[in-house]
N, CA, C and O atoms as a Tinker XYZ file with bonds, in Angstrom:
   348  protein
     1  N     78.193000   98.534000  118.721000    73     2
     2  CA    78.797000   97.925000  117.557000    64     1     3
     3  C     77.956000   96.753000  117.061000    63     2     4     5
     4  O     77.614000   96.642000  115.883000    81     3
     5  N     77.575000   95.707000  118.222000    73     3     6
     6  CA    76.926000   94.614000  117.314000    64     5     7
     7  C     75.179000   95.309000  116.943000    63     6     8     9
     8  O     74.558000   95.086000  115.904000    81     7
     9  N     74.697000   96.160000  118.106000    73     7    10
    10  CA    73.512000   96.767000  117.181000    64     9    11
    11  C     73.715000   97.592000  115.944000    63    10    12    13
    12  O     72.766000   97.645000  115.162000    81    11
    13  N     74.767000   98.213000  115.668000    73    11    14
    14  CA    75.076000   98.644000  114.021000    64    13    15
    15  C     75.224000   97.182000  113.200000    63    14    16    17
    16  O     74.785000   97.162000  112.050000    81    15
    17  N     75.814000   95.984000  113.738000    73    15    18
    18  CA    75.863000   95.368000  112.311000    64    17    19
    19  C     74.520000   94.397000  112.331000    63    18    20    21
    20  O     74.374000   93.672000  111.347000    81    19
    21  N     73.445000   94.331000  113.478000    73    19    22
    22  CA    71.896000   93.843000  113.298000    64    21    23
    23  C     71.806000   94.279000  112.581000    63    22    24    25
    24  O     71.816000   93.645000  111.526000    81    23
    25  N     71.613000   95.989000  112.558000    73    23    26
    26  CA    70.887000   96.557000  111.431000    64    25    27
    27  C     71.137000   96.820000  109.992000    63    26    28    29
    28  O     70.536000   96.890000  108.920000    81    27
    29  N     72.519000   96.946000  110.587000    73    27    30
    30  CA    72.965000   96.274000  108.519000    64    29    31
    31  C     72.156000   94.993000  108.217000    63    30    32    33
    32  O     71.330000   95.044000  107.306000    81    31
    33  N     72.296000   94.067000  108.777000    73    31    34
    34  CA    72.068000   92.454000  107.963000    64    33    35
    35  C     70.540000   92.760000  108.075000    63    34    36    37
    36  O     69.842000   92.177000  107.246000    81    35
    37  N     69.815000   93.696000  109.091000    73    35    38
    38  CA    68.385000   93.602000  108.691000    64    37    39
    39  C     68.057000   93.824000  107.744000    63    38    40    41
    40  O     67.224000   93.156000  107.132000    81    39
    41  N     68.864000   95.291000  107.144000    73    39    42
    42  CA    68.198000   95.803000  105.921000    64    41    43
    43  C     68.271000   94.863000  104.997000    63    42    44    45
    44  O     67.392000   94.296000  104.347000    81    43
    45  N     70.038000   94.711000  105.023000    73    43    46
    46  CA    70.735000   93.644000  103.429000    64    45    47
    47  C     68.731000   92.582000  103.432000    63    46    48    49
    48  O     67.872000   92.700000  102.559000    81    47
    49  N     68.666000   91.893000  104.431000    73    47    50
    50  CA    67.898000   90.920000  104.327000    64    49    51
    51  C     66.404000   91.339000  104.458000    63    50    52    53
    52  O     65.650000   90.506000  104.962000    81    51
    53  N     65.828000   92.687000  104.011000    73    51    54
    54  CA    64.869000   93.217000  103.818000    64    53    55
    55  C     64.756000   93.538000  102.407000    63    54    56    57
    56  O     63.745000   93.319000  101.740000    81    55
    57  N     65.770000   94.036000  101.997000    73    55    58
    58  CA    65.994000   94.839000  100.723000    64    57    59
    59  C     66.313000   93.647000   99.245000    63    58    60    61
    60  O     66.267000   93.817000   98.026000    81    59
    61  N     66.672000   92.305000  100.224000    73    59    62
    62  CA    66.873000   91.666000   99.619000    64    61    63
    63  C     68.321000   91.596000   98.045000    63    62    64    65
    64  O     68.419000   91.065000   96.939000    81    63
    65  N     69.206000   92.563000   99.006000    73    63    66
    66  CA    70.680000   92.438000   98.560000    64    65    67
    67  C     71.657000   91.908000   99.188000    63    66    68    69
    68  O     71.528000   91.919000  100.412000    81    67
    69  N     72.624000   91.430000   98.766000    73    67    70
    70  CA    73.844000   90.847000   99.359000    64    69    71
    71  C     74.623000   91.804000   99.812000    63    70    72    73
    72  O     74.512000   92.986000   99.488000    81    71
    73  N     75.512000   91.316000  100.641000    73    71    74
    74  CA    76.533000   92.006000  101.761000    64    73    75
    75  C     77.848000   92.667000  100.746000    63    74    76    77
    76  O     78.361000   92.045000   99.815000    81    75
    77  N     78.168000   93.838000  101.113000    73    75    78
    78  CA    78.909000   94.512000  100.596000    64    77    79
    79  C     79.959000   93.743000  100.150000    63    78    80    81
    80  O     80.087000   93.066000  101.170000    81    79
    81  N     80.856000   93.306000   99.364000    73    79    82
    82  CA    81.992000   92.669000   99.033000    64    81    83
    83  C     83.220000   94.142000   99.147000    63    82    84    85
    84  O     82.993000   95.210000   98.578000    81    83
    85  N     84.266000   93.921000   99.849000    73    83    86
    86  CA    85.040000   94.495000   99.800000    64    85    87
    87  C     86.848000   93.855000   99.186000    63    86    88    89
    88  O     87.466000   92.928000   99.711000    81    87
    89  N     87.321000   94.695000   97.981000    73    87    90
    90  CA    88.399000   93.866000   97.293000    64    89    91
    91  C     89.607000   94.635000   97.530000    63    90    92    93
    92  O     89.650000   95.848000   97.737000    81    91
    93  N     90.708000   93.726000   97.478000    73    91    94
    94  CA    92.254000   93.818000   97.878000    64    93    95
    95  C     92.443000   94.514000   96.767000    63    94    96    97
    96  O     92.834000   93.850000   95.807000    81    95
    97  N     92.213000   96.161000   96.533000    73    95    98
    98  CA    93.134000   97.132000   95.787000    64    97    99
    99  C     93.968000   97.555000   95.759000    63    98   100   101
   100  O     94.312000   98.475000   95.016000    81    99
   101  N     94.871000   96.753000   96.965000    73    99   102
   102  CA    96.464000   97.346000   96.960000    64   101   103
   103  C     97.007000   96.157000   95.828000    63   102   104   105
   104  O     98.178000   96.451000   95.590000    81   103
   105  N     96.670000   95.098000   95.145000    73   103   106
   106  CA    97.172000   94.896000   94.351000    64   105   107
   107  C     97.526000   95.555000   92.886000    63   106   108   109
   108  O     98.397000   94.994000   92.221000    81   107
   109  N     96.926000   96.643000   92.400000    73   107   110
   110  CA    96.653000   97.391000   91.586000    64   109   111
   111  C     97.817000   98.146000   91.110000    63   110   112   113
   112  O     98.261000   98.184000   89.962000    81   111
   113  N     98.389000   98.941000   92.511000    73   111   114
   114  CA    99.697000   99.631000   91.862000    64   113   115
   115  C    100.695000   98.361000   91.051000    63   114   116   117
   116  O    101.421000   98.853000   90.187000    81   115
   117  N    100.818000   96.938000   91.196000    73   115   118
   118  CA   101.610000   96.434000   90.767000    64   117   119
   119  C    100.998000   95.762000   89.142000    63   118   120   121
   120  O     99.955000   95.138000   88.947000    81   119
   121  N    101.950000   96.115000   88.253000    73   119   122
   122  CA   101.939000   96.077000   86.325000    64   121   123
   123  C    100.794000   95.034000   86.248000    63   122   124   125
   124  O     99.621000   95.133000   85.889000    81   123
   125  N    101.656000   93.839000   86.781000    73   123   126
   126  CA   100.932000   92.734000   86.366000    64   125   127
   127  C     99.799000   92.913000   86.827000    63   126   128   129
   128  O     99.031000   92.700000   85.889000    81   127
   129  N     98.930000   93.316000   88.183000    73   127   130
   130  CA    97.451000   92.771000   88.216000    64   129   131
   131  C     96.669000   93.314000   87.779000    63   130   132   133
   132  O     95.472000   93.029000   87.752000    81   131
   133  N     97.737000   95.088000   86.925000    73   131   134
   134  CA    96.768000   96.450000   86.705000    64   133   135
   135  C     96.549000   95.658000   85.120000    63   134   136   137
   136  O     95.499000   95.723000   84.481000    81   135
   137  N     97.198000   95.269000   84.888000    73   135   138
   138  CA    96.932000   94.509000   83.432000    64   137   139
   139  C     95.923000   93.703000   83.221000    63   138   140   141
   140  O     94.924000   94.002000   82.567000    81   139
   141  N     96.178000   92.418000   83.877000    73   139   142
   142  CA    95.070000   91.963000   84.192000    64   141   143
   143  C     94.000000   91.974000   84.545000    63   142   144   145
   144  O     93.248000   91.002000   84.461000    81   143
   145  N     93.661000   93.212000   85.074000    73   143   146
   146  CA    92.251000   93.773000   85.766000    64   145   147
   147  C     92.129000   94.613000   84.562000    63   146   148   149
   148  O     90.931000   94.892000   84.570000    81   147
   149  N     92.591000   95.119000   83.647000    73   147   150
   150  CA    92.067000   95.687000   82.400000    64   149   151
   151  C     91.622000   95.139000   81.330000    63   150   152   153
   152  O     90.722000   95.521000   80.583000    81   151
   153  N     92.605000   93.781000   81.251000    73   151   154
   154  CA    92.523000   92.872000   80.400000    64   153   155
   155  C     91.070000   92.463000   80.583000    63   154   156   157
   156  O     90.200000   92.637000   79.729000    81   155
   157  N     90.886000   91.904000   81.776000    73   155   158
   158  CA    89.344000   90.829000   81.855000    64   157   159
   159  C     88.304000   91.888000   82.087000    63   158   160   161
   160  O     87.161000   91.672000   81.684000    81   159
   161  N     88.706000   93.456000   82.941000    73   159   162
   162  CA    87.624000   94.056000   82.373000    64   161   163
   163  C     87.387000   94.131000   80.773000    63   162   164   165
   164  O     86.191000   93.976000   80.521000    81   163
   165  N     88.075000   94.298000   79.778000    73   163   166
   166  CA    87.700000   94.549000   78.490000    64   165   167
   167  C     86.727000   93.538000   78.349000    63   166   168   169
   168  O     85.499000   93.562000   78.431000    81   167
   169  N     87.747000   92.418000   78.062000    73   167   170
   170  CA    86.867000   91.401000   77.285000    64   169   171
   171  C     85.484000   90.966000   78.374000    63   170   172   173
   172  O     84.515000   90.482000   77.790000    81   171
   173  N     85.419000   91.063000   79.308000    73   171   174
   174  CA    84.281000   91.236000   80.186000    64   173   175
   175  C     83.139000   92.217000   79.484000    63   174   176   177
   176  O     82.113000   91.748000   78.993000    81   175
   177  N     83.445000   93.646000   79.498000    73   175   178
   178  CA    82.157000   93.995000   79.123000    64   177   179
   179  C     82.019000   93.985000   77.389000    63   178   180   181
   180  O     81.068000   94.559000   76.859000    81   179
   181  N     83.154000   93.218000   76.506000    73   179   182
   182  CA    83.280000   93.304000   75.092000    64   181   183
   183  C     82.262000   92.249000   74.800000    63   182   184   185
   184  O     81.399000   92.400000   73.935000    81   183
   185  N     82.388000   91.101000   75.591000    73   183   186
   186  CA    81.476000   90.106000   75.088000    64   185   187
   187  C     79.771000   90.638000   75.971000    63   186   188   189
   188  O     78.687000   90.374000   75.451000    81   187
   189  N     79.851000   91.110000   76.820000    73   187   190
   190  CA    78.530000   91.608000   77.360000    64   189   191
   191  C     77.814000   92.561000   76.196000    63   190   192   193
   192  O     76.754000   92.145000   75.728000    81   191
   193  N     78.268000   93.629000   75.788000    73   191   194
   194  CA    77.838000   94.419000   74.900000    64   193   195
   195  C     77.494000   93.369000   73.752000    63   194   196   197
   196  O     76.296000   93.466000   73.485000    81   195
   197  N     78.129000   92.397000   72.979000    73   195   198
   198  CA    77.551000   91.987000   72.043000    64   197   199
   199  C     76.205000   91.426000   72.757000    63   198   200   201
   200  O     75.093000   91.909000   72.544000    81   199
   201  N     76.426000   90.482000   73.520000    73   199   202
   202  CA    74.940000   90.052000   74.007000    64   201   203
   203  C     74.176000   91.024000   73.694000    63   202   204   205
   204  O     73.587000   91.198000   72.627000    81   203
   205  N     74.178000   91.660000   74.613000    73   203   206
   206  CA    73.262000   93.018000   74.779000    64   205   207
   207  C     72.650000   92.959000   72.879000    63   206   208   209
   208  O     71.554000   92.557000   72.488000    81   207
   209  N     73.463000   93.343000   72.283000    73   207   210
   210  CA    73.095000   94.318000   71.277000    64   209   211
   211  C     72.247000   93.104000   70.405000    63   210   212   213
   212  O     71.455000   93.625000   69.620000    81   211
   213  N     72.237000   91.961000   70.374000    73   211   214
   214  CA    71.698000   91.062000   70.141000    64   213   215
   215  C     70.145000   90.750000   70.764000    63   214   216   217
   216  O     69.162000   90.565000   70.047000    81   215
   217  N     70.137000   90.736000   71.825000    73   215   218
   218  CA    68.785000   90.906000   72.911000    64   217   219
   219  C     67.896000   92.321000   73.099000    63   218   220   221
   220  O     68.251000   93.495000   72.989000    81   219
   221  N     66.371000   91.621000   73.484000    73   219   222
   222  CA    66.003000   93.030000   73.368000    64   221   223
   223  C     65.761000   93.140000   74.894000    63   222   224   225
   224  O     64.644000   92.623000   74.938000    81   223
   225  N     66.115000   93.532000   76.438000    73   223   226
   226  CA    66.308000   93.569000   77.529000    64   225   227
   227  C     65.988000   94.848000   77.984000    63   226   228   229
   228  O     65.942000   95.810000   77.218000    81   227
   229  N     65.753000   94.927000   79.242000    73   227   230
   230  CA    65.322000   96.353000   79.832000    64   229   231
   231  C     66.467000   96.714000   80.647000    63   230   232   233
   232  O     67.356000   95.883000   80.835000    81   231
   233  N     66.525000   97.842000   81.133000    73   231   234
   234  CA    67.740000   98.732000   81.709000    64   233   235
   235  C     67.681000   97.628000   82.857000    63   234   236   237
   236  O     68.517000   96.750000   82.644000    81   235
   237  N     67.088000   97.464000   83.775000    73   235   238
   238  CA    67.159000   96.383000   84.630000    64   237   239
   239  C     67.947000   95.023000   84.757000    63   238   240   241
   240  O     68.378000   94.453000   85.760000    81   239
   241  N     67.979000   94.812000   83.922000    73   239   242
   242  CA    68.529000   93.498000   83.183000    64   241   243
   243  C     69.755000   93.769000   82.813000    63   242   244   245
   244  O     70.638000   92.935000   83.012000    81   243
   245  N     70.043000   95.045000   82.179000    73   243   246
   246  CA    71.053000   95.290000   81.648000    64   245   247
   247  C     71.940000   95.264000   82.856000    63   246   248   249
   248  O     72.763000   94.357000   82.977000    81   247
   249  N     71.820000   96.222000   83.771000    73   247   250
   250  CA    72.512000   96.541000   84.942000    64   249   251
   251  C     72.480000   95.439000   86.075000    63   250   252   253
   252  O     73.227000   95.517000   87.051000    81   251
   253  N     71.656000   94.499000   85.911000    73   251   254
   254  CA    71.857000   93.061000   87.139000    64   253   255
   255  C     73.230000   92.221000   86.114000    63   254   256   257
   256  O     74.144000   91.601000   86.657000    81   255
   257  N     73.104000   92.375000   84.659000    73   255   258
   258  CA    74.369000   91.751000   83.865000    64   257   259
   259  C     75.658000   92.269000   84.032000    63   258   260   261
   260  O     76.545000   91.426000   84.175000    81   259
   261  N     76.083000   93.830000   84.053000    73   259   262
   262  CA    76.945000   94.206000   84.199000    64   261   263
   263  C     77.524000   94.834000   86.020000    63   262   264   265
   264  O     78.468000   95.446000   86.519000    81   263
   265  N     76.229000   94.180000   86.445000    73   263   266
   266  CA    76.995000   94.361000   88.338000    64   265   267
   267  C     77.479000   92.993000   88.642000    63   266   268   269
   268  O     78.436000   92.754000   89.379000    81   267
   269  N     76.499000   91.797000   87.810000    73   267   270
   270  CA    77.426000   90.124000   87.918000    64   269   271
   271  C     78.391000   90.272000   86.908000    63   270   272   273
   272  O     78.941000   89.174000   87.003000    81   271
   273  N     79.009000   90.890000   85.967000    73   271   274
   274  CA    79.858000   90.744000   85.405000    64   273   275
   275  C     81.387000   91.475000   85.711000    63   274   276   277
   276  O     82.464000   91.232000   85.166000    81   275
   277  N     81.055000   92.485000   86.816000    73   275   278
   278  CA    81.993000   93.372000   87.527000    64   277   279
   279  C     82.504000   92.570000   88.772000    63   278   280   281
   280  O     83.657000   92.590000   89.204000    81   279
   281  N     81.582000   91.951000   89.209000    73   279   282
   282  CA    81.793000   91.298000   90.684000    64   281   283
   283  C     82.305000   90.355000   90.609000    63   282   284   285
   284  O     83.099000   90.063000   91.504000    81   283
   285  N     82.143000   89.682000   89.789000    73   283   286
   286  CA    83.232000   88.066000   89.068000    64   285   287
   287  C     83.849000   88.493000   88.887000    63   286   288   289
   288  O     84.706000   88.254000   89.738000    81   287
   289  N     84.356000   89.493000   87.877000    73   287   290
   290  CA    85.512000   89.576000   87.441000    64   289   291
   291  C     86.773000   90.174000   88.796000    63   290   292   293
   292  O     87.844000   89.647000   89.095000    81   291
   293  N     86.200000   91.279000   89.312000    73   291   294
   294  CA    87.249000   91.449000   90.576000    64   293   295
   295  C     87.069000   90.653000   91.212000    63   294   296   297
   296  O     87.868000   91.119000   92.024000    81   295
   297  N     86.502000   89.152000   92.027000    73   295   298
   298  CA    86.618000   88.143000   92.514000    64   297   299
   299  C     87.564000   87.659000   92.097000    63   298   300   301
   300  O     88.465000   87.366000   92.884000    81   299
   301  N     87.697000   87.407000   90.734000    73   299   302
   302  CA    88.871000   86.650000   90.245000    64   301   303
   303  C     90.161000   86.824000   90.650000    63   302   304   305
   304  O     90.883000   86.051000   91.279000    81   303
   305  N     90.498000   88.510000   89.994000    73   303   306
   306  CA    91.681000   89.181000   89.489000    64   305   307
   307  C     91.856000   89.864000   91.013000    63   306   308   309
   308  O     93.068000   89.901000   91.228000    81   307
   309  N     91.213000   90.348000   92.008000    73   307   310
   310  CA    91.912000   90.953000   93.479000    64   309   311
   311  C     91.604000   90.057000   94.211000    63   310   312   313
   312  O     92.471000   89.753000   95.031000    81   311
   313  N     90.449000   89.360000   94.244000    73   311   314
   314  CA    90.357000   88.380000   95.649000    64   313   315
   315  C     89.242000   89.762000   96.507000    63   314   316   317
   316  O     89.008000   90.925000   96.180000    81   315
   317  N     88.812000   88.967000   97.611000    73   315   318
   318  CA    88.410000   89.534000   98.518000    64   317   319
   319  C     89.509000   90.501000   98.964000    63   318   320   321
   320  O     90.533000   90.706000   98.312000    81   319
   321  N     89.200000   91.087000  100.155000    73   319   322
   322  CA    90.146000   92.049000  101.229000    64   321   323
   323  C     89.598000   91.395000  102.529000    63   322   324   325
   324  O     88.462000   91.268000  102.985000    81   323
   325  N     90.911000   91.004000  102.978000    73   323   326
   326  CA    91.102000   90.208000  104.490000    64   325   327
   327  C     91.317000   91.556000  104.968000    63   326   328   329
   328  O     92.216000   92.313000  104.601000    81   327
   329  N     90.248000   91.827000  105.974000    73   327   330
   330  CA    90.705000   92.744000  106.990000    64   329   331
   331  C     90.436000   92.114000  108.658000    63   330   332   333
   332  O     89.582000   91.255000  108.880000    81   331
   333  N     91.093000   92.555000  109.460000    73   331   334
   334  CA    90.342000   92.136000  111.107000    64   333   335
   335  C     90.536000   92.987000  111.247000    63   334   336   337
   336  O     91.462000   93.536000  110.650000    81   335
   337  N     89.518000   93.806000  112.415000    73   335   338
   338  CA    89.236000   94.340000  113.099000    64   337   339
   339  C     89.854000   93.969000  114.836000    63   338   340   341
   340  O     89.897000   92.907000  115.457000    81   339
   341  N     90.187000   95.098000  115.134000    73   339   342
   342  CA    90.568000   95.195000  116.955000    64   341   343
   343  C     89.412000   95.336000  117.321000    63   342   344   345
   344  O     88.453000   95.992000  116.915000    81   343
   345  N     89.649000   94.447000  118.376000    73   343   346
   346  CA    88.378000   94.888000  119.639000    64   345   347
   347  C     89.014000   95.391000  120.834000    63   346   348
   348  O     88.331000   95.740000  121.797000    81   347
């Protein structure tokens, strides 16, 4: 077990990406947060697209904007996911 998660953090820290974020989607079945997680997705990628269409940017760019603009936004609206693990 702890040599599987060395080799995760080797790669993450080879590859030079961050650690998986995992989010509390059992909030979802309930109105209010499914709303809210629609809501700030909209206007999330509504104001991104204008940028965009304004700038002249490469697919690269485009997609590092809309993976920080996905990841904030469910930060906000679910929170992380608290899980523990048994040993």
């Amino acid at each position: 077990m702890i040599a599987m998660l060395k080799l995760n953090l080797k790669k993450y820290w080879t590859t030079g990406q961050s650690a998986l974020q995992r989010f509390n989607t059992a909030f979802l079945p309930h109105t209010n947060k499914l709303n809210e997680f629609k809501i700030s997705l909209n206007n999330r990628f509504q104001a991104l697209q204008d940028l965009l269409k304004e700038e002249e940017t490469t697919m690269e760019d485009n997609w590092k904007e809309i993976s920080e603009a996905l990841t904030s936004m469910c930060q906000q609206v679910l929170s992380l996911k608290k899980h523990f693990y048994k040993e």
